[in-house]
RODO-2510 file (C-alpha; in nm, 4 decimals, decimal comma):
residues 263
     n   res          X          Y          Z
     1     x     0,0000     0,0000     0,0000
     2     x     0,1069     0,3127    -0,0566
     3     x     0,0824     0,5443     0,2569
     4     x     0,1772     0,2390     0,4397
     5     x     0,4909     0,2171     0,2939
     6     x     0,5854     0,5725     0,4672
     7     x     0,3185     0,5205     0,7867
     8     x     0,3297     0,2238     0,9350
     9     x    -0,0120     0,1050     1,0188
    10     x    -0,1132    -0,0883     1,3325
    11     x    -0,4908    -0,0415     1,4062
    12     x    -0,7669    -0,2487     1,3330
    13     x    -0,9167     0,0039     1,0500
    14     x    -0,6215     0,1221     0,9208
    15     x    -0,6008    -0,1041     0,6630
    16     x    -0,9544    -0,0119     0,5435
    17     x    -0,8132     0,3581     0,5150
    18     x    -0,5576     0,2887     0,3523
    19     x    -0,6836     0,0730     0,0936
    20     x    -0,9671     0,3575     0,0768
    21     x    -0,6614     0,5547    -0,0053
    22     x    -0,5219     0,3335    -0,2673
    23     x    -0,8329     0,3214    -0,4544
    24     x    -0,8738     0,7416    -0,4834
    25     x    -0,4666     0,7661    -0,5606
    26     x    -0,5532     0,5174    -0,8620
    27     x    -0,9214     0,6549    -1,0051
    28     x    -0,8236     0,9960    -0,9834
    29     x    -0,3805     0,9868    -1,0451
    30     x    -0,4460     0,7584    -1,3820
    31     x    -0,6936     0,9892    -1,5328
    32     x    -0,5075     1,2545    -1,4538
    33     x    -0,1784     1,1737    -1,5555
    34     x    -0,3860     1,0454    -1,9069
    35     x    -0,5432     1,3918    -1,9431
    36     x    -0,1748     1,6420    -1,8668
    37     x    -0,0048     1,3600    -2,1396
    38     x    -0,2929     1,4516    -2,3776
    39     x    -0,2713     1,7733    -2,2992
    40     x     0,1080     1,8566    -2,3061
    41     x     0,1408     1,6654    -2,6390
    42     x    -0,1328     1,8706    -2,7868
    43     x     0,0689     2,1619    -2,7241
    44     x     0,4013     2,0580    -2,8793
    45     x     0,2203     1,9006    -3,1398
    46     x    -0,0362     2,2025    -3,2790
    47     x     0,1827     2,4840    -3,1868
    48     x     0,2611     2,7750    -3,4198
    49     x     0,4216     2,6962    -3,7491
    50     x     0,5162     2,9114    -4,0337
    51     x     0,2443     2,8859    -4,3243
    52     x    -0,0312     2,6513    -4,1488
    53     x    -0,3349     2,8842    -4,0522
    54     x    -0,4685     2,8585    -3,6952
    55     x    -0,8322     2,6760    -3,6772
    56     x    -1,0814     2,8025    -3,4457
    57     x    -1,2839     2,5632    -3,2923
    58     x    -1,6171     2,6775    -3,0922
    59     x    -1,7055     2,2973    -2,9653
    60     x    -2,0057     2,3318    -3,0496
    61     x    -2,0132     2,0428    -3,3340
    62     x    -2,0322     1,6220    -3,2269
    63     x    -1,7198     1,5344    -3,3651
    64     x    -1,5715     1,7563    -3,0731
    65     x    -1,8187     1,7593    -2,7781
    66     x    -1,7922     1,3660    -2,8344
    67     x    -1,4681     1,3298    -2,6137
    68     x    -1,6181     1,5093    -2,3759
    69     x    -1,8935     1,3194    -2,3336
    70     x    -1,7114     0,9887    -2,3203
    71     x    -1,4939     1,0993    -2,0508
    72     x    -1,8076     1,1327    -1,8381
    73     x    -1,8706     0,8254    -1,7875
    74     x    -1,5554     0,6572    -1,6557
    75     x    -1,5631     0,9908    -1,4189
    76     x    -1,9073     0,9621    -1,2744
    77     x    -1,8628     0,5263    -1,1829
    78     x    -1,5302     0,6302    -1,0077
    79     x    -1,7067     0,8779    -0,8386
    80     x    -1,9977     0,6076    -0,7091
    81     x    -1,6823     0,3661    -0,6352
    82     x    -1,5284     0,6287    -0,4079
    83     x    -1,8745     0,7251    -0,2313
    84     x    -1,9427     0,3701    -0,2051
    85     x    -1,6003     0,2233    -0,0284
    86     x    -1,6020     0,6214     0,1770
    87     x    -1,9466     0,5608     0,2901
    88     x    -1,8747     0,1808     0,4331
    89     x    -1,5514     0,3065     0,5895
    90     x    -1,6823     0,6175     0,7427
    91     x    -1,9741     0,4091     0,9225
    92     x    -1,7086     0,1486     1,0010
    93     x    -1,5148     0,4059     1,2261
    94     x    -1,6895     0,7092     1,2981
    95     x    -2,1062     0,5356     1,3114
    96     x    -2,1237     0,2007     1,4252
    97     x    -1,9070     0,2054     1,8147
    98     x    -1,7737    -0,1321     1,9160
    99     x    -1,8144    -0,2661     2,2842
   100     x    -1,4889    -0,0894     2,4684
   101     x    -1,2667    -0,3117     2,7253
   102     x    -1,1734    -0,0066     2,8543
   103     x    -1,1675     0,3844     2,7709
   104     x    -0,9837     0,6531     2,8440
   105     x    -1,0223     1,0563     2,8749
   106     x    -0,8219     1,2809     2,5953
   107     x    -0,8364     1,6591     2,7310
   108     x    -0,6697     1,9233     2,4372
   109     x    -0,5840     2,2437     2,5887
   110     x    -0,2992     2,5119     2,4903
   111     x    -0,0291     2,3674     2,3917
   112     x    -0,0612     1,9491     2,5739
   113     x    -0,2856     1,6780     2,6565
   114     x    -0,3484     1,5124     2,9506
   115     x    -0,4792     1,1211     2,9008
   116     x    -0,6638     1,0033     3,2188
   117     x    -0,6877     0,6569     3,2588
   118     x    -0,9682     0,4695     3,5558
   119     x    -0,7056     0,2463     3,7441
   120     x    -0,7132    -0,0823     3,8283
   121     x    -1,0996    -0,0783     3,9226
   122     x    -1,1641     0,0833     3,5317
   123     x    -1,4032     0,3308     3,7089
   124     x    -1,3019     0,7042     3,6486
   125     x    -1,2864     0,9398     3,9393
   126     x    -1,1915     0,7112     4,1723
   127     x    -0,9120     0,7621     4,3816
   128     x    -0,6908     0,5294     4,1757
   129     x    -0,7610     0,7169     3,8232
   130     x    -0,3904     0,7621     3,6914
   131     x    -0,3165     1,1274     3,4564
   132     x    -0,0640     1,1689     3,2469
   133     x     0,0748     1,4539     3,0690
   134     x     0,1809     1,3898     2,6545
   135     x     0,1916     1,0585     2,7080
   136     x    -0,0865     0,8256     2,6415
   137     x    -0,0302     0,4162     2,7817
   138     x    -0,2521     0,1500     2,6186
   139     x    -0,2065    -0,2163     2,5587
   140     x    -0,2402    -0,3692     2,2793
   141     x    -0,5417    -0,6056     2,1319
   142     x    -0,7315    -0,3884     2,3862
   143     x    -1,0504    -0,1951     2,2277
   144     x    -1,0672     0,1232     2,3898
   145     x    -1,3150     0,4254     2,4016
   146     x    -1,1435     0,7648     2,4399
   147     x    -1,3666     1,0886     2,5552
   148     x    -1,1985     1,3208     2,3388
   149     x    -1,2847     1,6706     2,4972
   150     x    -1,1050     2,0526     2,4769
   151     x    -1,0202     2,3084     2,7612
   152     x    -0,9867     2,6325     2,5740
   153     x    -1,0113     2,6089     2,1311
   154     x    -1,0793     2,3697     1,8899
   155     x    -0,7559     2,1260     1,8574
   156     x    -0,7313     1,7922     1,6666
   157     x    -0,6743     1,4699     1,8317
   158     x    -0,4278     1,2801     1,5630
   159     x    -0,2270     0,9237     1,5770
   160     x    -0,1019     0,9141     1,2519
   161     x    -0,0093     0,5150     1,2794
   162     x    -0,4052     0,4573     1,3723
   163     x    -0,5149     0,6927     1,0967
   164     x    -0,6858     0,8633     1,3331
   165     x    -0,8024     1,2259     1,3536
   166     x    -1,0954     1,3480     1,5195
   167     x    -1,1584     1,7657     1,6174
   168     x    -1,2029     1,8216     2,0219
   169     x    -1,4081     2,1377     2,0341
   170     x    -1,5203     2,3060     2,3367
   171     x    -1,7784     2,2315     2,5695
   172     x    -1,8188     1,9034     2,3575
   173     x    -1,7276     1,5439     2,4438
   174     x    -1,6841     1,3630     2,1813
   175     x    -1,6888     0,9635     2,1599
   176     x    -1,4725     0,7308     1,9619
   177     x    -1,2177     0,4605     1,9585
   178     x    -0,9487     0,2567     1,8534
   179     x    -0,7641    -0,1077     1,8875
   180     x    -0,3849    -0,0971     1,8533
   181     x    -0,2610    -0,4228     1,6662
   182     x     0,1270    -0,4251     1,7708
   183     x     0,3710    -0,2708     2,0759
   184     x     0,5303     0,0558     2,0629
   185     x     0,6044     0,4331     2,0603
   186     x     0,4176     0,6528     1,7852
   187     x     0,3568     1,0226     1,7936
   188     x     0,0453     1,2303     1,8685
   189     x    -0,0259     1,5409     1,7235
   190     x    -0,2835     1,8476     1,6870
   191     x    -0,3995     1,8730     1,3671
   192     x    -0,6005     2,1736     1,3567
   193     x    -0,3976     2,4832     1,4013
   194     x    -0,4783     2,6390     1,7576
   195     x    -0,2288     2,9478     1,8615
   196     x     0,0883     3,0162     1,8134
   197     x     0,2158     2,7021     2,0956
   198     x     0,0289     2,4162     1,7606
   199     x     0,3655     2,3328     1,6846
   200     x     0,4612     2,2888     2,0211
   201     x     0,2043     2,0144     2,1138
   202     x     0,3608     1,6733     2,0640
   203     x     0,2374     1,3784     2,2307
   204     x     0,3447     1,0241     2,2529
   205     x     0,1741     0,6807     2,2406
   206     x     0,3072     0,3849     2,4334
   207     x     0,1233     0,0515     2,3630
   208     x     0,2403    -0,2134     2,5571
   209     x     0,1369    -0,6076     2,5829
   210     x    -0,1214    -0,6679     2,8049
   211     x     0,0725    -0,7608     3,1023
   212     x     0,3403    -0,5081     3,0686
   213     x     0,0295    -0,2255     3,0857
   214     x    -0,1219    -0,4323     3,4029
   215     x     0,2207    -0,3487     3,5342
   216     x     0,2170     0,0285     3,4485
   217     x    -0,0917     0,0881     3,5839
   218     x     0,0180    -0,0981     3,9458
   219     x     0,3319     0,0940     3,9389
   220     x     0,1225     0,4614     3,8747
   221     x    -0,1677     0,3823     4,1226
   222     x    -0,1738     0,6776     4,3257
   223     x    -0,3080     0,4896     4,5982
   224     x     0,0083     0,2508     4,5920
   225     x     0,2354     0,5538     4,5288
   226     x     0,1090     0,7249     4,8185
   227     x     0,1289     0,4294     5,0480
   228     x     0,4748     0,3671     4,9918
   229     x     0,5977     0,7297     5,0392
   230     x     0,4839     0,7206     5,3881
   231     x     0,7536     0,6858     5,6697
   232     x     0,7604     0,4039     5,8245
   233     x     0,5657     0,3881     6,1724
   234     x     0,8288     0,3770     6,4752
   235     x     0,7810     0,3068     6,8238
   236     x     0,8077     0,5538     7,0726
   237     x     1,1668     0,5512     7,1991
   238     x     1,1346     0,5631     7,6297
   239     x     1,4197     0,6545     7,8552
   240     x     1,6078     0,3483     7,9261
   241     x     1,6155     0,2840     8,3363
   242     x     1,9998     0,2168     8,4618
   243     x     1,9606    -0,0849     8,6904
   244     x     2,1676     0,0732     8,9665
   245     x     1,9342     0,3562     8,9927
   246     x     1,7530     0,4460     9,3221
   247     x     1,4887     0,6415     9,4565
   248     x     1,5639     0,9847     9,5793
   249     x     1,4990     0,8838     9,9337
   250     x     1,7195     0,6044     9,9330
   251     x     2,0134     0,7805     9,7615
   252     x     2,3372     0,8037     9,9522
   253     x     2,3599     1,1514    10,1782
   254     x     2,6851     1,3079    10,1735
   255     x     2,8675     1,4223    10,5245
   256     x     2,8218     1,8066    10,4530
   257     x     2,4659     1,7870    10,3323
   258     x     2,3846     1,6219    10,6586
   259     x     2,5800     1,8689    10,8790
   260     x     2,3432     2,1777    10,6650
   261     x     2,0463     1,9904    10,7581
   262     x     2,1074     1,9860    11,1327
   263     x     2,1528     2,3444    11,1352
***
């Protein structure tokens, strides 16, 4: 495929874009590169030469119009191919929403995004929800939900290895999702321009085998985190008692303190 080739592609419907892809480059590249040959030729060929008169043609007779006409055809079944394989796609990905094994909250703002994921108990706002900052953990052969919401302006929430892009605009939360087919580190980007920090606004997405993620998410419980940051509880340390200590009464009386005391 061709924008595989240069994207690698390692979701469950990224294939269908791409071959979606494929199909447009070919019904609309051929034709095109047909009709600037044609065209190009024409030039070289009919241009100006000494003693041939120039013919002007209004298009108006068959003999003309006719290759015209004949090129609408192969243009309007391409056209019903294209809407066609779009159409199936688009409901694929965007219309009909798979049962999730888990999801996970996308918040844009200027210029980052913060990914929160529900924990251990898959329950958000719990005390064991886990936020990150540009960097988004999922495993992999895991479908997941994302809430997909913005802070501030519109921004675009894009995983170019997924072929994913979907706008977060304000005050909107918007639903969709995804299933990662192999392990490793991609990018995330904004794809809608949204200040002068768009640039600036790199992400990254770690997917991880199942087990390695149940580890990840153990390690960044907050709950654990916070337990093990405590100091350990001591005993209160007592005075120890010498053995050969007395009470006062029964300590030895110097000479001169007796001889004060009888005075």
């Amino acid at each position: 495929m061709i924008l595989n080739s240069l994207v690698p592609s390692i979701s469950t419907y990224s294939a269908d874009i791409d071959f979606l892809i494929d199909v447009i480059t070919l019904l609309v590249g051929v034709p095109f590169l047909i009709a600037c040959s044609v065209f190009f030729s024409f030039l070289f060929r009919f241009k100006k030469q000494e003693g041939v008169p120039s013919l002007y043609i209004t298009g108006n007779q068959h003999r003309h119009m006719k290759w015209i006409h004949r090129a609408h055809v192969p243009v309007l079944v391409f056209d019903v191919i294209i809407i066609v394989l779009a159409v199936n796609v688009w409901y694929d990905i965007k219309q009909d929403l798979p049962e999730a094994n888990s999801t996970v909250r996308v918040i844009a703002q200027q210029w980052a995004w913060t990914f929160q994921h529900p924990g251990l108990d898959d329950v958000f706002d719990t005390a064991d929800d886990i936020r990150t900052v540009n960097e988004l953990h999922i495993a992999k052969d895991t479908l997941y939900h994302f809430k997909l919401s913005s802070l501030d302006v519109i921004h675009s929430f894009s995983v170019p290895v997924f072929r994913l892009k979907q706008d977060a605009i304000p005050e909107r939360v918007i639903t969709g999702w995804f299933e990662a087919t192999q392990t490793g580190e991609h990018d995330i980007q904004c794809a809608e321009i949204c200040g002068i920090g768009h640039g600036l606004m790199p992400a990254r997405i770690i997917i991880e085998t199942p087990g390695q993620h149940a580890t990840w998410l153990a390690a960044n419980n907050p709950l654990t985190m916070a337990s093990s940051s405590r100091p350990e509880s001591r005993p209160e340390s007592r005075p120890e008692s010498r053995p050969d200590s007395q009470p006062e009464s029964e300590q030895e009386v110097s000479p001169r303190t007796q001889q004060l005391a009888a005075r």
